[in-house]
Residue frames relative to the residue before (quaternion, step in Angstrom):
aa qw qx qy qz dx dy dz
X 1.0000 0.0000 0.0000 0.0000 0.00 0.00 0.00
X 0.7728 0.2746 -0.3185 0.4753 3.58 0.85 -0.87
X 0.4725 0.7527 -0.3597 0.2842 3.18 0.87 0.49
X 0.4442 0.7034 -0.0722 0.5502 2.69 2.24 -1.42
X 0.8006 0.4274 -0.1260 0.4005 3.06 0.10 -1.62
X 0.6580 0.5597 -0.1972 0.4636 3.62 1.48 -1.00
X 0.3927 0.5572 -0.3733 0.6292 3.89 1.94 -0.81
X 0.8724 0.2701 -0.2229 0.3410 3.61 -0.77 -1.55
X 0.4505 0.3805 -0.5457 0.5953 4.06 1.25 0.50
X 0.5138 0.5738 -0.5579 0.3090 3.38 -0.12 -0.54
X 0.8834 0.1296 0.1253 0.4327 2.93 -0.21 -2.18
X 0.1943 0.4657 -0.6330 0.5871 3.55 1.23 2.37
X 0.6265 0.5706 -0.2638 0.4609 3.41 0.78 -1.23
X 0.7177 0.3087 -0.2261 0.5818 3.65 0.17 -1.29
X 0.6107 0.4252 -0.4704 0.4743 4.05 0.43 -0.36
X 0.6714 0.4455 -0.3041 0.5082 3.91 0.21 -0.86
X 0.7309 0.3857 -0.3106 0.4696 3.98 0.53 -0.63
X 0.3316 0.8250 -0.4090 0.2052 3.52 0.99 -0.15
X 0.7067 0.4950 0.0063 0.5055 3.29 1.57 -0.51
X 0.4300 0.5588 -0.2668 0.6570 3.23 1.57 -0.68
X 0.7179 -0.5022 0.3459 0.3358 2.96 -2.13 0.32
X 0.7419 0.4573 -0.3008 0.3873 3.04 0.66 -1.20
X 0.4064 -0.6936 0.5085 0.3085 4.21 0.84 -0.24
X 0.7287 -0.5315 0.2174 0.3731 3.09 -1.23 0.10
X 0.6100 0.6156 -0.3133 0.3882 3.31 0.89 -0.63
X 0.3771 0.6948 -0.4138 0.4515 3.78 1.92 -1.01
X 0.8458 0.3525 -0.0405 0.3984 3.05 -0.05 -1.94
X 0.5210 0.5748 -0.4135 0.4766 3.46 0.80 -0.22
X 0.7075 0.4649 -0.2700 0.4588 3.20 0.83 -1.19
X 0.8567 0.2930 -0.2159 0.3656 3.14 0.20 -1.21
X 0.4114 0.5336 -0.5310 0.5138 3.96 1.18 0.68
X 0.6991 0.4732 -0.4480 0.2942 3.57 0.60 -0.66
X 0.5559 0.6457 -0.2925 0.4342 3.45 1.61 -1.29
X 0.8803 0.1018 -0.0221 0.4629 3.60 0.53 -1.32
X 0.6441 -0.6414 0.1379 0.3933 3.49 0.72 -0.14
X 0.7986 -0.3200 0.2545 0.4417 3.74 -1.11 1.09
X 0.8265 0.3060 -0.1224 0.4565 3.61 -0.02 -2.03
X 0.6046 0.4590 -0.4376 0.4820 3.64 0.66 -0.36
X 0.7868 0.2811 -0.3897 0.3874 3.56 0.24 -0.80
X 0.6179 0.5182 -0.4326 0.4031 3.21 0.72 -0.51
X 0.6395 0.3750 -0.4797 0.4693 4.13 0.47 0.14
X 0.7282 0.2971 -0.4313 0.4421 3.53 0.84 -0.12
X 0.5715 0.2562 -0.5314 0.5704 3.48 0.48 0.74
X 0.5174 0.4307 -0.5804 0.4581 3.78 -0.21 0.95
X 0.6568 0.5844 -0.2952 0.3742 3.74 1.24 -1.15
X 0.6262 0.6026 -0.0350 0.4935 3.10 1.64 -0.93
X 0.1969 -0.8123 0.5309 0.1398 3.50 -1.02 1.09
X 0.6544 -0.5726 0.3503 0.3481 3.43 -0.94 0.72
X 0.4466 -0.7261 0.4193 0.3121 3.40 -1.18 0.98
X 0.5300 -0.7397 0.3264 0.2557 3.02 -1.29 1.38
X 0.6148 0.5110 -0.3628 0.4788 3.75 0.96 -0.09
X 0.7672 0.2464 -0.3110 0.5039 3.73 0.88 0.06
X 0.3393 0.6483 -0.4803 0.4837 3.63 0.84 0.75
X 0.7747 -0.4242 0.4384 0.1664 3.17 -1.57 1.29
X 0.8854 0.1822 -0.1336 0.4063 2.81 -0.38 -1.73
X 0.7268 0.4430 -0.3764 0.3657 3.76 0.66 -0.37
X 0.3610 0.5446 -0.5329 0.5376 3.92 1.37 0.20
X 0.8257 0.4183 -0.2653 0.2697 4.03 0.54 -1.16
X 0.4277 0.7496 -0.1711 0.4753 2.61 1.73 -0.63
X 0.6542 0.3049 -0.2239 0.6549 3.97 0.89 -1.38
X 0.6988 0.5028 -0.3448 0.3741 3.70 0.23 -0.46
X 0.6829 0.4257 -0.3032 0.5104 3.29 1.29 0.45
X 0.3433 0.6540 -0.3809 0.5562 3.45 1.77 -0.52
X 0.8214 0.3177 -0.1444 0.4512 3.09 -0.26 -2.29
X 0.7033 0.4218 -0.3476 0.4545 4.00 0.48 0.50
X 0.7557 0.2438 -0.2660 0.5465 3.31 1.12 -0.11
X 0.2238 -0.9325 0.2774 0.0583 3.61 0.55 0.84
X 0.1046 -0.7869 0.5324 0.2939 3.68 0.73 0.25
X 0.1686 -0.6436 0.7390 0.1060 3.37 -1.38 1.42
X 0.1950 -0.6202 0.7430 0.1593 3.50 -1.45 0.79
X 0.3972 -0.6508 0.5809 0.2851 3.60 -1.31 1.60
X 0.3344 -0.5552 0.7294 0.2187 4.06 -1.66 0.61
């Protein structure tokens, strides 16, 4: 049973880090090694990496569509 219960923290953990640097598999891994609630407050402590976030993929895709021309 706690074994059970210790798989499906894991992979909350890896699902919720999925974003972060390390990805899911990071945190997957490293909840299984040390434990669900620890990793999962340091990936609460932690902000999401900025190159695999949402909003900053939408963000450049508006930059790189709205181009600033400078007049010569």
């Amino acid at each position: 049973m706690y074994v059970v219960l210790w798989l499906l923290g894991s992979l909350v953990v890896g699902f919720i880090g999925r974003n972060r640097t390390f990805g899911f598999f990071g945190f997957f891994l490293a909840s299984l090694i040390v434990s669900p609630i620890v990793v999962l407050i340091i990936l609460l402590a932690t902000g999401p990496d900025p190159k695999k976030s949402p909003e900053s993929n939408q963000a450049s895709q508006i930059s790189d569509a709205n181009p600033k021309h400078s007049s010569s």
